[in-house]
C-alpha positions in Angstrom: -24.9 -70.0 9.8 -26.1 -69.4 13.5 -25.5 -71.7 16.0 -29.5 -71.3 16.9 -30.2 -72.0 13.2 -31.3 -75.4 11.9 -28.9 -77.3 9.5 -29.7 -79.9 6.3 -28.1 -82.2 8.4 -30.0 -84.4 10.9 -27.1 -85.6 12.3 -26.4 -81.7 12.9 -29.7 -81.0 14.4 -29.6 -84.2 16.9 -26.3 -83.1 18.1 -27.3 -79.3 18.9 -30.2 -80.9 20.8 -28.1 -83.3 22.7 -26.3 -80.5 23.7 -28.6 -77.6 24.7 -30.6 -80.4 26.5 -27.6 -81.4 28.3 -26.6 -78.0 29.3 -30.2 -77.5 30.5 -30.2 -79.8 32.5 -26.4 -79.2 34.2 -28.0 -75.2 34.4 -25.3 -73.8 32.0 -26.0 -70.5 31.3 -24.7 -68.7 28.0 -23.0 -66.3 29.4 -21.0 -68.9 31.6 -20.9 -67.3 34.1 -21.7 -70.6 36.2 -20.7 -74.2 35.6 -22.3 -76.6 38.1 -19.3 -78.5 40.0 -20.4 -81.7 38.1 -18.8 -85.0 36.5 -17.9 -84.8 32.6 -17.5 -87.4 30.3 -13.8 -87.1 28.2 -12.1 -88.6 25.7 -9.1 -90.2 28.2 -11.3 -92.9 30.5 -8.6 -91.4 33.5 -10.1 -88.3 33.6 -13.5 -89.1 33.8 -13.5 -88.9 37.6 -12.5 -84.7 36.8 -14.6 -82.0 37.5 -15.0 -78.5 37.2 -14.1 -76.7 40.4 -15.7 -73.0 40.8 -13.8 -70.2 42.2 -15.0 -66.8 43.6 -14.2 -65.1 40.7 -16.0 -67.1 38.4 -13.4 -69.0 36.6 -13.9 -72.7 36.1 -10.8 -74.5 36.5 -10.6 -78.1 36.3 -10.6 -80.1 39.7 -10.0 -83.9 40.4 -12.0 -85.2 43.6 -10.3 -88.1 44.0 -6.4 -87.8 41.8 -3.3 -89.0 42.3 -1.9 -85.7 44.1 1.0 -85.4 42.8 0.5 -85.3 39.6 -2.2 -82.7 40.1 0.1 -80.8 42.0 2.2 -80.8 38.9 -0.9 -80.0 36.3 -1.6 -76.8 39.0 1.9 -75.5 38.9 1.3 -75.3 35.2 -1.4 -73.8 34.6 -1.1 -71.3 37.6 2.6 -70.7 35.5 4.3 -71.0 39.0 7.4 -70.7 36.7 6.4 -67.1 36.0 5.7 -66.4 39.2 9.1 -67.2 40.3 10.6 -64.9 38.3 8.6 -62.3 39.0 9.3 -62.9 42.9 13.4 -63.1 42.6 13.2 -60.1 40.2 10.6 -58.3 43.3 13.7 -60.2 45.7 16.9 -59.2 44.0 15.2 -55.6 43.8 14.8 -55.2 47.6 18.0 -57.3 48.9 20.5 -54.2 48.3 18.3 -51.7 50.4 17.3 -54.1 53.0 20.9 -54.9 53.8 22.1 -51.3 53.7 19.1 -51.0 56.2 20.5 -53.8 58.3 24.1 -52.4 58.1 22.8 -49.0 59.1 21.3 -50.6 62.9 24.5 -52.4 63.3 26.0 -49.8 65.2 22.9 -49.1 67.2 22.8 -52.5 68.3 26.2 -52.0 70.5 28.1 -54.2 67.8 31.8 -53.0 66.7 31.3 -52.2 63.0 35.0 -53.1 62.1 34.4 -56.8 63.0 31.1 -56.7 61.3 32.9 -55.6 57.8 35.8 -58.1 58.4 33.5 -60.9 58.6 31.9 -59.5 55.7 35.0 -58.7 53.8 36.4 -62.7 54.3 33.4 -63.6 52.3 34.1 -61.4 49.5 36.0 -62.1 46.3 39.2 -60.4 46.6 38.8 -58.6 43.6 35.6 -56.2 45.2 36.8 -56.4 48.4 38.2 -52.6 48.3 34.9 -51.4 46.7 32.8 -53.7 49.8 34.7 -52.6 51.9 34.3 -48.5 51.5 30.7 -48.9 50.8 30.5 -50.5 54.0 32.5 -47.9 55.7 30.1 -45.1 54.2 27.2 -46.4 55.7 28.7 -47.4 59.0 30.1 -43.1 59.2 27.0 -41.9 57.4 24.5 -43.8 59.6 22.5 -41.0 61.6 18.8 -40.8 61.6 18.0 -39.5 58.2 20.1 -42.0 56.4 18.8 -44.9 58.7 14.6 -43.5 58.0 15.6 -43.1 54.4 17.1 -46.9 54.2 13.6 -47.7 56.1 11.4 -46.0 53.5 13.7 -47.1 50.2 13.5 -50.9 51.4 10.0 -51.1 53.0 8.8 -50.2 49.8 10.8 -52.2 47.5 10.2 -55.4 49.7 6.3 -54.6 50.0 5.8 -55.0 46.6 7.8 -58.2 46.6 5.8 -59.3 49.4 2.6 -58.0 47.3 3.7 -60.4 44.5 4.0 -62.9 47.2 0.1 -62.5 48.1 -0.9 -62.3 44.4 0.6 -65.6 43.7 -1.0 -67.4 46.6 -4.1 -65.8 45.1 -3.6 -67.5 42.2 -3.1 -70.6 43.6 -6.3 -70.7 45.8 -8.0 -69.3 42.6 -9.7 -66.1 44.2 -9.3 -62.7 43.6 -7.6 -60.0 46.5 -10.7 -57.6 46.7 -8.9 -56.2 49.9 -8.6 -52.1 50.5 -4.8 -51.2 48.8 -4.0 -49.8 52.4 -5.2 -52.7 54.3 -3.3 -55.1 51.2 0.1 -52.7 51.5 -0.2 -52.6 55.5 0.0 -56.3 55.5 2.7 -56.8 52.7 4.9 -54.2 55.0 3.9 -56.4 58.0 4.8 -59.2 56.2 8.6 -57.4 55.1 9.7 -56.5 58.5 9.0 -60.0 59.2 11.3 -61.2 56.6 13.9 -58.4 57.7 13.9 -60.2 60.9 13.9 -64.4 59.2 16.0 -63.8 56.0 19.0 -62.5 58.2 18.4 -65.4 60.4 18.2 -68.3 57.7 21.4 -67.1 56.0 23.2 -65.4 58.9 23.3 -69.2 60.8 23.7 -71.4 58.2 26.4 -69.4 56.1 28.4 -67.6 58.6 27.3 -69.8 62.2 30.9 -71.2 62.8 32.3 -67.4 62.6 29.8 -65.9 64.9 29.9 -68.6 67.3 33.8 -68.0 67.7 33.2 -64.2 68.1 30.6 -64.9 70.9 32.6 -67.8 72.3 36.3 -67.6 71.9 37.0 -64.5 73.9 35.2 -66.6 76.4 37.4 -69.4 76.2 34.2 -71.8 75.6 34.8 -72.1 71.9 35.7 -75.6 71.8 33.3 -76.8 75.1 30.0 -75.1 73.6 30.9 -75.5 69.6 28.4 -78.6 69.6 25.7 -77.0 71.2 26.3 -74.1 69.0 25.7 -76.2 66.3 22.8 -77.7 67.3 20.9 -74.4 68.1 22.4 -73.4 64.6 20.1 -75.7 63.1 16.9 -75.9 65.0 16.7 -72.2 65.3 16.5 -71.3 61.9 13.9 -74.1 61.1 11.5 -73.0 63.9 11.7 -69.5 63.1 11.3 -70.0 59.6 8.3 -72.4 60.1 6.6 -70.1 62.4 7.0 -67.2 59.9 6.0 -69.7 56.8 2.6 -70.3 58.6 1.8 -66.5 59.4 2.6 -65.9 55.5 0.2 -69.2 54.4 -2.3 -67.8 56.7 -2.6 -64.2 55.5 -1.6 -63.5 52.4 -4.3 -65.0 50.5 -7.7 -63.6 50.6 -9.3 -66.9 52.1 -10.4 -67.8 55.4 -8.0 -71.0 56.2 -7.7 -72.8 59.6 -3.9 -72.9 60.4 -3.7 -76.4 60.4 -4.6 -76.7 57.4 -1.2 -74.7 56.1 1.1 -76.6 58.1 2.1 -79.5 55.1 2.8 -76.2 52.7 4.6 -74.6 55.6 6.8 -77.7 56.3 7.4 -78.3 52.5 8.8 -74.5 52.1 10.9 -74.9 55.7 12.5 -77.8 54.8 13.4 -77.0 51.1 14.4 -73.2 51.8 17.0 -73.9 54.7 17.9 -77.0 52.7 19.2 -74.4 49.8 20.3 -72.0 52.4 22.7 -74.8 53.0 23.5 -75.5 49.8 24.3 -71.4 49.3 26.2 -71.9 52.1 28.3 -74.8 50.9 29.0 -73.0 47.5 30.4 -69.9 49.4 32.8 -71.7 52.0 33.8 -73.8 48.3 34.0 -72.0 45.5 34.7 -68.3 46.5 38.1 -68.6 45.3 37.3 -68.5 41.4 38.6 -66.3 38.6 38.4 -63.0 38.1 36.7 -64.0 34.4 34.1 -65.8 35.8 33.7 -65.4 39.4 31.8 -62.4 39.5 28.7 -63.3 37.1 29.0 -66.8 38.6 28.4 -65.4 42.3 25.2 -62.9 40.6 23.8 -66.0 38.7 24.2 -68.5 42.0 22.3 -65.8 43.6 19.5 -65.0 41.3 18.9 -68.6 41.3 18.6 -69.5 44.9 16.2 -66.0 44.9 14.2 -67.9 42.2 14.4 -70.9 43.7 12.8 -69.5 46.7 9.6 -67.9 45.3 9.3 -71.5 43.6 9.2 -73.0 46.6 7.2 -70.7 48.0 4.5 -70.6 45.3 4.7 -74.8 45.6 4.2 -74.6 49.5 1.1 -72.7 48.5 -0.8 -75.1 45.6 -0.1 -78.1 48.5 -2.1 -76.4 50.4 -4.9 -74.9 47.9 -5.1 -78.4 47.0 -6.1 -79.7 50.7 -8.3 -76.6 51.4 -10.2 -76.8 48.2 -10.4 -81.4 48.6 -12.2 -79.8 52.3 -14.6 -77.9 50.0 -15.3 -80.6 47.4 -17.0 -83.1 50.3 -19.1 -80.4 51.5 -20.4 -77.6 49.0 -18.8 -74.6 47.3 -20.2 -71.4 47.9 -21.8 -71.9 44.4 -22.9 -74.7 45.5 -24.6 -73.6 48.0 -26.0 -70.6 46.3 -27.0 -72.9 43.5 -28.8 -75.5 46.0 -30.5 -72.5 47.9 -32.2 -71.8 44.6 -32.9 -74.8 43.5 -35.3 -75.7 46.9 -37.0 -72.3 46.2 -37.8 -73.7 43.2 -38.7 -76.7 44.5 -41.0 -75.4 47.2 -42.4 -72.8 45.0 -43.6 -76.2 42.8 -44.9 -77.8 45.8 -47.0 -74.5 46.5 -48.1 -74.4 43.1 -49.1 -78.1 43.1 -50.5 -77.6 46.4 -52.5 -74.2 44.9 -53.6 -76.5 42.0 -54.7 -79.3 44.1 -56.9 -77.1 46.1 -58.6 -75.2 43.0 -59.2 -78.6 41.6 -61.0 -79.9 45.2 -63.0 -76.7 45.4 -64.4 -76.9 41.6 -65.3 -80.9 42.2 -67.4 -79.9 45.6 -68.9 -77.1 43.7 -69.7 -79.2 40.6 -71.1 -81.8 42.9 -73.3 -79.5 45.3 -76.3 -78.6 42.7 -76.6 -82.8 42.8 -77.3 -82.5 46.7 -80.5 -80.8 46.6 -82.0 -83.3 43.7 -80.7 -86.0 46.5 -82.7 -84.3 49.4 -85.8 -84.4 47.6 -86.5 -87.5 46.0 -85.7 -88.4 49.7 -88.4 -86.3 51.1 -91.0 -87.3 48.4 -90.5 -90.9 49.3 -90.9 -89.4 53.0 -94.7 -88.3 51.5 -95.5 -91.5 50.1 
């Protein structure tokens, strides 16, 4: 039986009534194509406040005005699957690591820097069992690193990190619930933009944490100012990495989604993904001065699985930074009006003032056909007037 159809049932028949009148009146089309941002009724009285939040691509999702916001925070990270998303990123991540640092390894020497004390402080954090195999790999690329191996290292991990960094954009996308209708050269321009970025914050966040007490001896100890400067070392060893990581967090927040946000209004994401990135860049770092020394068993998958996780913990963190601050942008578009909104409100005072018009249209035709009805009377007035003139 259609849905259009009348049942047997009365009970049936008021309900379907209820129901188209309702969505009549809320302008719910068939096709669904809109849903007016409005207040629903639900079964749980705590989510009575909830309402249905439009997006530019015409996907109702479910939006609390006024919710506790952390645990909306949590219901967006589930149904955006930021879970997903993570693995997606470390998998993008892992897949771009090998050639970026075979990139960085291949500027060393151009940067003036002796490549034998590179690989040693490489080397002393190596299991002992790959150290050999490190060890002539980085050799290779430190004889084989003239201009066609160093453009080729470019090309190989520009590309493999873009698309990382286009996963990156796709899931703050997601978050903000729009869709990226940017040109693919203006969308892979900025995800390279956004790579040699990393290339240049990446090195820095792990580089200082993990190996800061080694490079400050190198710089310092031939200097004899190990001991007097180690403090201050250690200080700029921590502030440095947080500011540049911030700074680059905020670009990221700011750009990579296809929305127009004010950058103030991505610095709590920013801070949030600072914070808890360095925090595990720490922690990686703690794990590596601790519990290099393992098995020849274990060690090796250990040291893999340690780092796929902190590469998955990362896009987590990143995809998190981003719902904090979909949340605040799109609380700064519920107290005004959404673009549907105001679409929706546009049409509705044409229709008003095309009512008004007709009303007003009416109003005249029904003034002109009582002055025309009453103006035969006005002669028969004028005279009986003039007769009585006679008399």
């Amino acid at each position: 039986m259609s849905k259009n159809k009348h049942s047997n049932s009365n009970f049936l028949n008021e309900m379907k009534g209820k129901q188209e009148n309702n969505n009549t009146d809320k302008h719910i089309e068939k096709d669904r194509t809109y849903i007016q941002p409005t207040k629903f009724q639900s079964k749980e009285p705590k989510k009575d406040d909830q309402a249905f939040f439009v997006s530019r691509i015409n996907k109702p999702a479910k939006y609390t005005k006024n919710p506790n916001f952390f645990s909306y925070l949590i219901y967006r990270i589930s149904k955006d699957d930021a879970s997903g998303m993570a693995a997606q990123l470390s998998y993008y991540f892992m897949l771009s690591l090998f050639p970026m640092l075979i990139f960085l390894l291949s500027i060393v020497p151009m940067l003036g820097a002796d490549p034998h004390d590179i690989s040693d402080m490489i080397i002393e954090y190596v299991p002992q069992e790959y150290s050999e195999q490190v060890q002539g790999v980085i050799e290779e690329i430190f004889n084989a690193s003239s201009g066609g191996t160093l453009s080729i290292g470019l090309i190989v991990a520009l590309w493999s990190a873009s698309n990382g960094m286009t996963a990156i954009m796709n899931a703050f996308n997601v978050a903000y619930d729009v869709e990226d209708k940017r040109n693919f050269v203006v969308s892979k321009l900025s995800s390279v933009l956004f790579t040699l970025a990393m290339v240049i914050v990446l090195p820095i966040a792990l580089i200082l944490p993990t190996f800061g007490g080694v490079i400050g001896d190198f710089i310092f100890g031939p200097l004899g100012l190990g001991d007097e400067v180690k403090w201050l070392f250690n200080l700029v060893r921590v502030i440095l990495p947080f500011l540049i990581v911030f700074v680059s967090f905020i670009v990221l927040y700011t750009l990579a989604p296809n929305v127009k946000i004010k950058i103030m209004s991505v610095l709590p994401g920013a801070a949030f993904s600072t914070v808890l990135f360095l925090v595990g860049a720490f922690l990686f770092s703690f794990y590596i001065s601790n519990f290099a020394n393992y098995n020849k068993t274990y060690g090796s998958l250990a040291g893999i699985i340690i780092l796929m996780l902190w590469l998955y913990i990362t896009g987590f963190i990143l995809i998190i930074g981003a719902e904090i601050n979909a949340i605040l942008h799109q609380r700064k578009i519920v107290r005004g009006r959404t673009p549907e909104e105001q679409e929706f409100h546009e049409l509705e005072q044409e229709e008003a003032n095309a009512e008004q018009e007709d009303q007003k249209e009416n109003a005249d035709d029904t003034n002109g056909d009582t002055s025309s009805k009453a103006q035969p009377n006005k002669p028969s007035s004028d005279a009986s007037s003039d007769q009585q003139h006679q008399n």
